[in-house]
N, C-alpha and C positions, 0 to 999 in steps of 0.2 A: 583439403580435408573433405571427407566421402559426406554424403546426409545423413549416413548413419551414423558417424561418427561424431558429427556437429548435435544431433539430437541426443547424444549419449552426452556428450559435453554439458550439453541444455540440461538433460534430466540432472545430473549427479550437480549443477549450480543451484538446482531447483529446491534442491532435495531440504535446506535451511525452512524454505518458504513452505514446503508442502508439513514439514514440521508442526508450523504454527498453524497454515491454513488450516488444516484437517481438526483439530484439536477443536479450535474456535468456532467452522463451520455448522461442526456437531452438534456446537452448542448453541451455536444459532436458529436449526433447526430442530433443535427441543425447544427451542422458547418460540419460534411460531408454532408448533404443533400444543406448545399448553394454553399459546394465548386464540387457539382455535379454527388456526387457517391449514389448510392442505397441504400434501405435502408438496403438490406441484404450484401453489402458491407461492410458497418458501422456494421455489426453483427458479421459478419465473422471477422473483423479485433476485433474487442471488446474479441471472442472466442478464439482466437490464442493468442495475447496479452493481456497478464493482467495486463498492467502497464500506466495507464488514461493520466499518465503525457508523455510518448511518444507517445501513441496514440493521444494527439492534436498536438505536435510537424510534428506525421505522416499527420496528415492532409496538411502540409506544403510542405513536404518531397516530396509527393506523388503529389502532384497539381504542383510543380516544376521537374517534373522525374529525381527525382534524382536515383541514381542508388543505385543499392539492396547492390552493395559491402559497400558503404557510410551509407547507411541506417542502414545495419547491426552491422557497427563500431559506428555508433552512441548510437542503443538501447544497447550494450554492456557495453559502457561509463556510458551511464544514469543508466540502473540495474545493474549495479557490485553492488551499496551499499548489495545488496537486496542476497549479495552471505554470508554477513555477517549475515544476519537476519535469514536466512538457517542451518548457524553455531553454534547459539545459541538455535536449536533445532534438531539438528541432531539427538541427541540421544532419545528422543519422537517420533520421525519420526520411525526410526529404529525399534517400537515397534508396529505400526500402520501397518492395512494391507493397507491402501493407500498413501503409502510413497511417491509412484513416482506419484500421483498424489497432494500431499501435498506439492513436489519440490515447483510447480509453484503457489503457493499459496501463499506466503508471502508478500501480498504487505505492503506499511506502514499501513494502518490500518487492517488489518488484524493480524499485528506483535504488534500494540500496544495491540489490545484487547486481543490479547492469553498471553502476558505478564502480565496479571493482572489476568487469571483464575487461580484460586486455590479452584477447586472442585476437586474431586476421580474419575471423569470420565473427566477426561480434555481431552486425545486423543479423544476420541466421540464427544467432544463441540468442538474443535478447527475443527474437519472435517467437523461438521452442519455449524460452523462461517464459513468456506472459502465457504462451497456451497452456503449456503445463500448470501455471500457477491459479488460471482460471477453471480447468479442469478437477484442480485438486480442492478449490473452494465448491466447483458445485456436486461434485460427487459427498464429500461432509456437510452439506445441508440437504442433501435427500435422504441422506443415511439417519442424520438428526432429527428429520422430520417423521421419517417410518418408525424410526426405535425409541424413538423420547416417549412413547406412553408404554414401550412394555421392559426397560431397561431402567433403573433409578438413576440419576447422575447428579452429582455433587459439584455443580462450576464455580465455586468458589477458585480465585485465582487463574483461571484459565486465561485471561486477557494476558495476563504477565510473560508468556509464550511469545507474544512479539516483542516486546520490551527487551527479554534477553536476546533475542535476533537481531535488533537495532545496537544495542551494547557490542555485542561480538565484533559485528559488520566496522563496529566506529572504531572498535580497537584494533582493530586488523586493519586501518587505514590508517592508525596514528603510527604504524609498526612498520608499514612498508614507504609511507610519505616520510621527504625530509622535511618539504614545507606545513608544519601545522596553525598554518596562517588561518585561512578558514575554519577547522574545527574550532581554535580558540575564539574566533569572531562567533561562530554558532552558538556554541557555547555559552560566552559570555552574553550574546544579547536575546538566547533563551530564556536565561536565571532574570536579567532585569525586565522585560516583556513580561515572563511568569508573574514577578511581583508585581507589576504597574498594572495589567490587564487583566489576574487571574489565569487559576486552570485551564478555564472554559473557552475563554480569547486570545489567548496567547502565541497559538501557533502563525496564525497570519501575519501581523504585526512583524513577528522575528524573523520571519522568511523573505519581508520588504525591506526590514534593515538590515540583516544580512545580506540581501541579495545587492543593495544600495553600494555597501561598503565594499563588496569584493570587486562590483563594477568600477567603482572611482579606483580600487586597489588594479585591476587591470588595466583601466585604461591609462597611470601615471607611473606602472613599472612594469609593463608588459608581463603580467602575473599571469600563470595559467595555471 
């Protein structure tokens, strides 16, 4: 397969992701430009952080100065899940000349789309997907940041754009897998994590015992 051809691969996988990036970026960058920072503020923080959902958190953070030690301990809280998602591709990484640049790559969509590639040049499409995916997040927040005071915009609901991305991606895996071993385990110790820990805590927790259970599941049936 040519580079032209793997980049065209890359874009039309992307194209889910650039969906929801764009949409939410936008709105990312209206809400630093009303809460009073720059547009190349909103740029810089977008390039340093790749994780949407503390980045609007930071908008808060930041407009309250809160202090960097707090700040720190929080993005840590919120991206540990994201130390898991790393885990299940170490070894693709490890084969890649842009590994340390592939670390910070993993957001959840970014993680659901490479789960589903299965072409011969996957290292190539999974590099094209995260740059495209980072391109398309920080082109909608300079865009957000310049036009949010002279455009009205209504974001009510806007978040909901990755949610239905994560639904598709899970049903279009329950559709092509025979084994729905792990979705059910995800699943199932989502809903009890949600109840025991909350909204707000809940992703961690279910990502340690799910991740717990499919390892003791692999390592006593050779599950893969």
């Amino acid at each position: 397969m040519k580079n032209k051809e793997i980049i065209k691969k890359a874009f039309r996988k992307s194209i889910p992701i650039m969906c929801s990036y764009l949409f939410v970026s936008i709105a990312y960058g209206v809400m630093m430009n009303e809460a009073g920072f720059a547009w190349y503020v909103a740029l810089l923080v977008s390039f340093l952080i790749y994780t949407g959902a503390f980045q609007f958190l930071l908008i808060t953070l930041l407009s309250g100065s809160t202090s960097l030690f707090t700040i720190g301990v929080t993005a840590l809280l919120m991206n540990s899940r994201q130390l898991f998602y790393s885990l299940s591709f170490i070894d693709i990484f490890n084969k890649m000349k842009q590994k340390w640049y592939m670390i910070f790559t993993m957001t959840d969509e970014t993680y659901a789309v490479n789960c589903n590639l299965e072409e011969q040049n996957k290292e190539e499409i999974m590099f094209y997907v995260a740059l495209f995916s980072r391109s398309y997040w920080l082109i909608g927040t300079v865009l957000g940041a310049i036009l949010g005071n002279l455009i009205p915009f209504d974001l009510t609901g806007i978040d909901f754009c990755m949610t239905a991305l994560f639904i598709v991606i899970f049903m279009d895996q329950l559709e092509k897998d025979k084994d729905h071993f792990p979705a059910i385990v995800g699943v199932i110790t989502a809903i009890i994590c949600l109840v025991v820990f909350g909204t707000q805590n809940f992703m961690l927790p279910s990502l340690i015992i799910s991740s717990i259970v499919l390892l003791v599941k692999q390592g006593g049936t050779g599950y893969e």
